[in-house]
N, CA, C and O of each residue as an XYZ file, in Angstrom:
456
protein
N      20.161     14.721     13.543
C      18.792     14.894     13.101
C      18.327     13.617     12.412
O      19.071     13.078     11.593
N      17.176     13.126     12.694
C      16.766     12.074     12.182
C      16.369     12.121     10.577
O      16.446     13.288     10.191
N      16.073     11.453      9.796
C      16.339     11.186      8.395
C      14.674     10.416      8.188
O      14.254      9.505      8.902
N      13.896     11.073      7.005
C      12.750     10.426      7.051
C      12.851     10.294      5.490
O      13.147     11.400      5.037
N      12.707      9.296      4.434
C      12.648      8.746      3.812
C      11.931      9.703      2.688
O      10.896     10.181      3.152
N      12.208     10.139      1.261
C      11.578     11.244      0.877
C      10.634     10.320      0.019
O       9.772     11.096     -0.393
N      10.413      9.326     -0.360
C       9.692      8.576     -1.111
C       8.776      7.630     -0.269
O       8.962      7.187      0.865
N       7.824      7.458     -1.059
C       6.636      6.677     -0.427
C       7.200      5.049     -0.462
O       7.946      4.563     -1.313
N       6.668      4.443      0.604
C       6.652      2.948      0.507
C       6.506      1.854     -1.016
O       6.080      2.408     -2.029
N       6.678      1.139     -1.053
C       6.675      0.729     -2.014
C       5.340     -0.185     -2.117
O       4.919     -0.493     -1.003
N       4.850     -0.508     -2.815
C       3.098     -0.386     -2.537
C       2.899     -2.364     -2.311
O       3.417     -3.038     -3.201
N       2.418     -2.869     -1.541
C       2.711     -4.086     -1.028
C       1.873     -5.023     -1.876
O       0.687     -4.724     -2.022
N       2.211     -5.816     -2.292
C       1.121     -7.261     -2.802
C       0.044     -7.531     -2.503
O      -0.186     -7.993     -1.385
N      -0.932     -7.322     -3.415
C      -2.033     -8.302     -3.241
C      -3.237     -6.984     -2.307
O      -4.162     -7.218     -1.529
N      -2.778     -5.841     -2.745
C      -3.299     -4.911     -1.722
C      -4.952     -4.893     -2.786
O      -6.065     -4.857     -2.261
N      -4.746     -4.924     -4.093
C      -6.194     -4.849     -4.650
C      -6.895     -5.944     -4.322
O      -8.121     -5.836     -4.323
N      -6.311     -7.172     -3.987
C      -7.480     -8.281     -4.415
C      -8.363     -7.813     -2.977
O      -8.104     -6.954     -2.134
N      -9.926     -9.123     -3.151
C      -9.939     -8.806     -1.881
C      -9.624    -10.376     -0.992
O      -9.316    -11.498     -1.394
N      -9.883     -9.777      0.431
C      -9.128    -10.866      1.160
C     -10.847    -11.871      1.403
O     -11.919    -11.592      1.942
N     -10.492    -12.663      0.925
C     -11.321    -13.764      1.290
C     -11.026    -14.843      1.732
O     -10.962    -15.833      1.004
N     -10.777    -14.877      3.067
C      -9.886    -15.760      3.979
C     -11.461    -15.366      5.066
O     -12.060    -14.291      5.085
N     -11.832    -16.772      5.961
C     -12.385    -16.075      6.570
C     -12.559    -15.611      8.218
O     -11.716    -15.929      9.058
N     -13.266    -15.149      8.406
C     -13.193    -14.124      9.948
C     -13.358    -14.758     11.038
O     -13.142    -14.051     12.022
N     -13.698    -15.964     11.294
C     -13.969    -16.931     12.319
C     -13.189    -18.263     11.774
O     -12.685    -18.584     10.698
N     -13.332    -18.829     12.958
C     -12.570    -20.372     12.688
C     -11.128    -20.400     13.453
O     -10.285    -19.508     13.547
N     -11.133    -21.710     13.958
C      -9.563    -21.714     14.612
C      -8.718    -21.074     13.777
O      -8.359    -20.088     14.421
N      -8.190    -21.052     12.728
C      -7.570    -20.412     11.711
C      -7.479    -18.778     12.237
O      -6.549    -18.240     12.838
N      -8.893    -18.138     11.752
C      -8.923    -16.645     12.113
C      -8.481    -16.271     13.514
O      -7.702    -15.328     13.652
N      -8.913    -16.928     14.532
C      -8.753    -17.267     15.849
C      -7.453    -16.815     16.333
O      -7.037    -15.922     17.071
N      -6.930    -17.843     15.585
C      -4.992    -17.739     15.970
C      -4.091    -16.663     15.296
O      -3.099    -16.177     15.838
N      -4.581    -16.323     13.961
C      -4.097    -14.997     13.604
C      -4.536    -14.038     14.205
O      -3.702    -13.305     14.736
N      -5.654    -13.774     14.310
C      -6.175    -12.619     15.407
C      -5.383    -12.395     16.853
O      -5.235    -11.314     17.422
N      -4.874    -13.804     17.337
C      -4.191    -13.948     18.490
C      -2.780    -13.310     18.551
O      -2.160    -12.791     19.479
N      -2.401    -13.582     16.885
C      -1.354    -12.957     16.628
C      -1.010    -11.408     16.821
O      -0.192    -10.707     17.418
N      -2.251    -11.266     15.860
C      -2.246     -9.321     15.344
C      -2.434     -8.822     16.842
O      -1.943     -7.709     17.030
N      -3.035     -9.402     17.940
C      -3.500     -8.749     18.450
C      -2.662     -8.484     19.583
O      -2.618     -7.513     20.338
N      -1.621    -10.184     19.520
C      -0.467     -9.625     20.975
C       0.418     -8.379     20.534
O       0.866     -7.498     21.267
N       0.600     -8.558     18.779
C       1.624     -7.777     18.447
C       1.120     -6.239     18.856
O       1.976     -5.465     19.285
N      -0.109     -5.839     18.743
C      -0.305     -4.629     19.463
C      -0.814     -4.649     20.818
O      -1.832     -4.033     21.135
N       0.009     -5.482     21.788
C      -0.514     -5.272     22.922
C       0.074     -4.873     23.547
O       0.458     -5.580     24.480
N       0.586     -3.333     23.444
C       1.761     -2.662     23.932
C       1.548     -1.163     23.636
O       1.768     -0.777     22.487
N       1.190     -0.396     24.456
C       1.207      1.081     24.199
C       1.763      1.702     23.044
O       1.298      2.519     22.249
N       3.082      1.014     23.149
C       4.387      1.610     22.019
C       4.046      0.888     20.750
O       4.478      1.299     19.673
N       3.336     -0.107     20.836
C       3.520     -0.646     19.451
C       2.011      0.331     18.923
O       1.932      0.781     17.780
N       1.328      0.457     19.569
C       0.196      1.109     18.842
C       0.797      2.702     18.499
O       0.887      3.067     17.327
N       1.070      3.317     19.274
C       1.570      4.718     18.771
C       2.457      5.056     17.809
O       2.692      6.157     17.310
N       3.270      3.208     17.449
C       4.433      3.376     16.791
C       3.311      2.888     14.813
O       3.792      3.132     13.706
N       2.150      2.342     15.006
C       1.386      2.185     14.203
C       0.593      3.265     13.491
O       0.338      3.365     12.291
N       0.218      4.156     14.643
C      -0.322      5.114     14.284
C       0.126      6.285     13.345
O      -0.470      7.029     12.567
N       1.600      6.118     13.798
C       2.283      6.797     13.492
C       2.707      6.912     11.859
O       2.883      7.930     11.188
N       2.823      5.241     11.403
C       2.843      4.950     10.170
C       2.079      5.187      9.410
O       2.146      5.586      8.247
N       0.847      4.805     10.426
C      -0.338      5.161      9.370
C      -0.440      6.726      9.336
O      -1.149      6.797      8.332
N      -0.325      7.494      9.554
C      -0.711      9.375      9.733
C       0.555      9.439      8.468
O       0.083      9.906      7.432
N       1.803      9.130      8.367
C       2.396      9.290      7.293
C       2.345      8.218      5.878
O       2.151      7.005      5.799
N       2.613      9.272      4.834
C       2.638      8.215      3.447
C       3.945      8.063      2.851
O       4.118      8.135      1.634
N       5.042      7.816      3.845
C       6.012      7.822      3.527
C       7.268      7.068      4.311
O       7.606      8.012      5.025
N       8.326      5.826      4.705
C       8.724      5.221      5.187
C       9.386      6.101      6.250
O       9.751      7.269      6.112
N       9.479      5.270      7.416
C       9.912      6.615      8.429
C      11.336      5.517      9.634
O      11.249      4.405     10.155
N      12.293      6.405      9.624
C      13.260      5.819      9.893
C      13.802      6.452     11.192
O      13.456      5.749     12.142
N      14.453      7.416     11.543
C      14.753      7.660     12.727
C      13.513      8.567     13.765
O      13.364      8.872     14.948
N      12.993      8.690     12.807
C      11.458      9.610     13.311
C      11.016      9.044     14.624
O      11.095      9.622     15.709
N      10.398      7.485     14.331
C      10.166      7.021     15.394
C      10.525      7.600     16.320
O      10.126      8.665     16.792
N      11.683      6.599     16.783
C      12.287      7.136     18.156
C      12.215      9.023     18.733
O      12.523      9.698     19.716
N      11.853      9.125     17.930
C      12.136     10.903     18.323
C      10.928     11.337     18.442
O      10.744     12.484     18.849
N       9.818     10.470     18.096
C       8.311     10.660     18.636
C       7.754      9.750     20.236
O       6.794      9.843     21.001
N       9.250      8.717     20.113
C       8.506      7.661     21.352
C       9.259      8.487     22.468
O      10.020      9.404     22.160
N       9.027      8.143     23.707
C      10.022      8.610     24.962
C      10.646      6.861     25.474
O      10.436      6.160     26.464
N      11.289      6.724     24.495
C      11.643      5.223     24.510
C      12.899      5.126     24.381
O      13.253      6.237     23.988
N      13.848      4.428     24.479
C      15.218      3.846     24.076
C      15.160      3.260     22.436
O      14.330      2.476     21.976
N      16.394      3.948     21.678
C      16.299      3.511     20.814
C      16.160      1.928     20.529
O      15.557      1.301     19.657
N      16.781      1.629     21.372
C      16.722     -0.219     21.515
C      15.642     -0.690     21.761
O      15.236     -1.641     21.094
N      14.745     -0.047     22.979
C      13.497     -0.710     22.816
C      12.536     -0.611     21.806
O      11.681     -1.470     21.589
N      12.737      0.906     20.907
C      11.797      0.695     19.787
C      12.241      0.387     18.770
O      11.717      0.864     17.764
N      13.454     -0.590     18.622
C      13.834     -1.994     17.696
C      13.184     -2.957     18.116
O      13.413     -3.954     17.430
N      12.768     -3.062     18.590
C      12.510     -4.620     19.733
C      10.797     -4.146     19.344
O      10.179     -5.171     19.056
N      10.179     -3.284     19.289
C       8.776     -3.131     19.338
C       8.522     -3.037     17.932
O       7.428     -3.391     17.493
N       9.672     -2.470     16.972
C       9.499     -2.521     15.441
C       9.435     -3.877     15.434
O       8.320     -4.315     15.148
N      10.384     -4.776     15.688
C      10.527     -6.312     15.299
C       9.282     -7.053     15.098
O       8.755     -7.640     14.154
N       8.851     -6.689     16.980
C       7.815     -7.436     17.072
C       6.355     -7.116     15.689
O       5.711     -7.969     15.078
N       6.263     -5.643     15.601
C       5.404     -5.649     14.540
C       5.242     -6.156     13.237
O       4.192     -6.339     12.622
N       6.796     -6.429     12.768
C       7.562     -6.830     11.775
C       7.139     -8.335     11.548
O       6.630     -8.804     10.531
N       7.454     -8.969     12.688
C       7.159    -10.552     12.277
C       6.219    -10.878     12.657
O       6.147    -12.106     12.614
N       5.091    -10.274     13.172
C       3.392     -9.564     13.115
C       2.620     -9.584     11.435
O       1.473     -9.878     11.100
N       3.794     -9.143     10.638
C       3.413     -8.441      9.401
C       2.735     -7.146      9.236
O       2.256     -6.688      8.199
N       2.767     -6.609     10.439
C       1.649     -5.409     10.667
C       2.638     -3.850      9.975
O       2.250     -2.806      9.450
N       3.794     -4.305     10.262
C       4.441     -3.121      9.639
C       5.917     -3.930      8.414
O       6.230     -5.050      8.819
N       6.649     -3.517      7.238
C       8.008     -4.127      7.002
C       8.740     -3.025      6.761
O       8.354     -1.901      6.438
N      10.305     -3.614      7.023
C      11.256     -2.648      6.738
C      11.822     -3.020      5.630
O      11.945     -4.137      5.128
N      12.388     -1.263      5.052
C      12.985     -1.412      3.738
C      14.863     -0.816      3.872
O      15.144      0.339      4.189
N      15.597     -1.563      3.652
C      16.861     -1.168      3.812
C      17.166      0.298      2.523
O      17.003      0.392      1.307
N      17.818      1.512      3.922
C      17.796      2.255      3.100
C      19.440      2.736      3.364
O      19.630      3.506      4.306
N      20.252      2.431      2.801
C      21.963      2.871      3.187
C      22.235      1.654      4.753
O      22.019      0.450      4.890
N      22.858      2.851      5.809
C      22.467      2.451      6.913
C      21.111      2.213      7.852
O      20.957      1.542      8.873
N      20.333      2.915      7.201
C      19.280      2.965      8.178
C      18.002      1.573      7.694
O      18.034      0.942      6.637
N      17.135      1.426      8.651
C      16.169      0.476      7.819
C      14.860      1.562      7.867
O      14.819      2.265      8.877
N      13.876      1.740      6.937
C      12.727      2.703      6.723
C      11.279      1.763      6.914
O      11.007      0.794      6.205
N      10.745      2.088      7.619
C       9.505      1.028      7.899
C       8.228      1.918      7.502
O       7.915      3.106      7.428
N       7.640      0.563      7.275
C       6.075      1.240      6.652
C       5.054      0.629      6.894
O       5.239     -0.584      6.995
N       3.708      1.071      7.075
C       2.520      0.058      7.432
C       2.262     -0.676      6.468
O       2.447     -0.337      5.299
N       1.726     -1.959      6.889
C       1.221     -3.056      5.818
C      -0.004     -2.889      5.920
O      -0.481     -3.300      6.977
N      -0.950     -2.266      4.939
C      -2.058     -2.041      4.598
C      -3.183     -2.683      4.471
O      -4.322     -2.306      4.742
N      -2.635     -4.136      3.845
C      -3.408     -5.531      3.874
C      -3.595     -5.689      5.030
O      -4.764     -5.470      5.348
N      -2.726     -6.081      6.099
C      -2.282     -6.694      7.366
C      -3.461     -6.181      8.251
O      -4.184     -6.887      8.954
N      -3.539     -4.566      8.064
C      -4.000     -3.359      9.070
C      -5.704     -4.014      9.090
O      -6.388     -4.252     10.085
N      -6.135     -4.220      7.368
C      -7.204     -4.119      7.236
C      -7.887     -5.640      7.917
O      -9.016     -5.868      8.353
N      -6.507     -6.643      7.771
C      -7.277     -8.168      8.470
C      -7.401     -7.676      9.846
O      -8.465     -7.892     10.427
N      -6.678     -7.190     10.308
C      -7.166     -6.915     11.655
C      -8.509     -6.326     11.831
O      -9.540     -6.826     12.280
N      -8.273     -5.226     11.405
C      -9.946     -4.837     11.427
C     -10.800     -5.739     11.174
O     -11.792     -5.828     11.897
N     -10.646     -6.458     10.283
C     -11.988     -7.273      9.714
C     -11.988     -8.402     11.266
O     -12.915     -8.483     12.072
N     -11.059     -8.937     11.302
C     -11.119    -10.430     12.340
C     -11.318     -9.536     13.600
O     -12.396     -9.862     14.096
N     -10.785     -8.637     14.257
C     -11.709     -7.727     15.065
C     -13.240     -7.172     15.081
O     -13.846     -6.924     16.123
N     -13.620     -7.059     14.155
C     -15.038     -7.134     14.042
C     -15.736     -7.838     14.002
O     -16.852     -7.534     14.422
N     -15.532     -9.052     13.531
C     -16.382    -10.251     13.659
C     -16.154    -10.396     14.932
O     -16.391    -11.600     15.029
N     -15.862    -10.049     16.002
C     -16.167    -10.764     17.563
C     -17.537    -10.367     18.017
O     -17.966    -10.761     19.102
């Protein structure tokens, strides 16, 4: 049985300020390029969604919501991971991942300015 984390994420940096970085410019451009390959994958969005619908780090869950190989949804965590769109928190054996809240919201913003 998979194991879901009984405590909430640990609440990420810098989540009050606001982001004043801005929405256009080669700069925004290429991060946007970023956020946006990292969800350019069925699995990585469902595996987002997923984070976001819970308030709480979720560890073997995943896989038991994807119809995926556990291996491939390491490989689709990763990619979100060094995205910044989601991080993992070492919990024993397992690692517990959680949405990055900041991250979620630059996307939105540099997505809207198009």
């Amino acid at each position: 049985m998979a194991a879901t984390a009984e405590s909430h994420c640990a609440p990420p940096r810098g989540v009050d300020k606001p982001d004043l970085r801005p929405a256009e410019g080669p700069e925004a451009d290429e991060e946007m390029a970023l956020l946006c390959k990292a969800v350019g994958h069925p699995a990585r969005v469902q595996i987002l969604r997923l984070l976001v619908r819970r308030d709480a780090c979720i560890c073997g869950d995943i896989v038991e919501e994807l119809p995926l190989a556990q291996s491939t949804v390491s490989q689709h965590l990763k990619v979100l991971k060094d995205a910044g769109l989601i991080h993992g928190e070492i919990d024993g054996p397992r690692v517990c991942y959680c949405i990055e809240p900041t991250a979620l919201r630059r996307l939105k913003v540099l997505i809207s300015s198009l």
